[in-house]
C-alpha positions in Angstrom: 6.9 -16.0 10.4 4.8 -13.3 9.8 3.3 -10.9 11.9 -0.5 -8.8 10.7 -1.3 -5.8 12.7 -5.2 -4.5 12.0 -6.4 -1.2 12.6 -9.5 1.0 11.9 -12.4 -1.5 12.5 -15.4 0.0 14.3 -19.4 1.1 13.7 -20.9 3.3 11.5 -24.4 4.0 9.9 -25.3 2.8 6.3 -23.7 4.9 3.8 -20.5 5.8 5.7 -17.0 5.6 5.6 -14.4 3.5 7.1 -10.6 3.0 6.5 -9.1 -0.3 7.6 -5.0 -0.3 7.4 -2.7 -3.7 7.7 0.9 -3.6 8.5 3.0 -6.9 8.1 6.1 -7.5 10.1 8.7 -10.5 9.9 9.8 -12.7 6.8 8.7 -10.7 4.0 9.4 -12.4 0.5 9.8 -9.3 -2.3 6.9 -10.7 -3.8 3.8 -11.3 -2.1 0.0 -9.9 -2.1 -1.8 -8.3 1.0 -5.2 -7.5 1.7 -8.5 -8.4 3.2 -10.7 -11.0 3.8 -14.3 -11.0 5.5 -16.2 -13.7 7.2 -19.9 -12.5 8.7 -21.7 -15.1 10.9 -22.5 -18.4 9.5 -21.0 -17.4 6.1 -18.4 -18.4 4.1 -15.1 -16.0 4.2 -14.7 -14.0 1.0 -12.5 -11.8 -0.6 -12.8 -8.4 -0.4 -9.2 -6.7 -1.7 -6.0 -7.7 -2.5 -3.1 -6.2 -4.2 -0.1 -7.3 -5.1 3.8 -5.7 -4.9 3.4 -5.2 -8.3 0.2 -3.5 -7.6 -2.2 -5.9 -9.4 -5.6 -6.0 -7.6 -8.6 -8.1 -7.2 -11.6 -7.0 -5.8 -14.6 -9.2 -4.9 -17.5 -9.1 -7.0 -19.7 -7.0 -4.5 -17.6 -3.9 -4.0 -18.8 -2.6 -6.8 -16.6 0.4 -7.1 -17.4 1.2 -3.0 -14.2 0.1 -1.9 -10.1 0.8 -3.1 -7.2 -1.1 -1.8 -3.8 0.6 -1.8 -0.4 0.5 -0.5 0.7 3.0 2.1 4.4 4.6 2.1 4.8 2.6 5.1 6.6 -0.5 3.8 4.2 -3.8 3.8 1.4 -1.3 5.0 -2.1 -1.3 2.9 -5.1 0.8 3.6 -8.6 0.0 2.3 -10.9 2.5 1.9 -14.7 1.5 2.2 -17.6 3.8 1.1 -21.2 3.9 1.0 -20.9 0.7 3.8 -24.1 -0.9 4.2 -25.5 -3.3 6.3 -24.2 -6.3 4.6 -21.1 -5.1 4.8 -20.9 -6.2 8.2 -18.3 -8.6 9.2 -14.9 -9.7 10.9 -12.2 -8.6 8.2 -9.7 -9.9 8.4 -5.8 -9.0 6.8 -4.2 -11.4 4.8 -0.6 -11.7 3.4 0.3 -14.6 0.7 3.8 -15.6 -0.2 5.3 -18.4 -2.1 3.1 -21.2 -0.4 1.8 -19.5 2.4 -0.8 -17.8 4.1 -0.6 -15.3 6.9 -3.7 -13.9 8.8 -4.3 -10.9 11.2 -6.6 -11.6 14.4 -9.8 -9.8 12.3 -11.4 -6.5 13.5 -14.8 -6.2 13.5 -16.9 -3.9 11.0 -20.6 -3.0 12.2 -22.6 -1.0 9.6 -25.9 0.2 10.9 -29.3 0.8 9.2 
């Protein structure tokens, strides 16, 4: 089993900053991606970041350059850091980690941007 811990989740006004961090505890393959997911109200959920243990990432198609995924020096930590946030940004994100053929998901932490 796997455990997701989710921090960093809050409000801020269009155009700020927020950094979300994940750390994963429990059975741990060697290989395995983390990252986020977001889901806002009546949408689908959609990536947003993930990167791999060999440090291969995907971004979804609206970051644009706004956001960067990384691994902390905390083992099976990752940070994502989110700039220029704008209102559609706003969501439940939610951490995932995928290994072999499972899928592992934090309880979400809510991100309100503001016009």
């Amino acid at each position: 089993q796997v455990q997701l811990v989710e921090s960093g989740g809050g409000s801020v006004e269009a155009g700020g900053s927020m950094r979300l961090s994940c750390q994963a505890s429990g059975d741990i393959y060697s290989i395995h991606v983390m990252g986020w997911y977001r889901q806002a109200p009546q949408k689908q959920r959609e990536l947003v970041a993930v990167i791999s243990t060999a440090e291969h990432i995907n971004y979804g198609g609206f970051v644009q350059g706004r956001f960067t995924i990384s691994r902390a020096d905390a083992k099976y930590t990752v940070n994502l850091q989110m700039n220029n946030l704008q209102p559609d940004d706003t969501a439940v994100y939610y951490c995932t980690l995928i290994q072999k053929r499972n899928n592992f998901w934090g309880p979400g932490t809510q991100v309100t941007v503001s016009s």
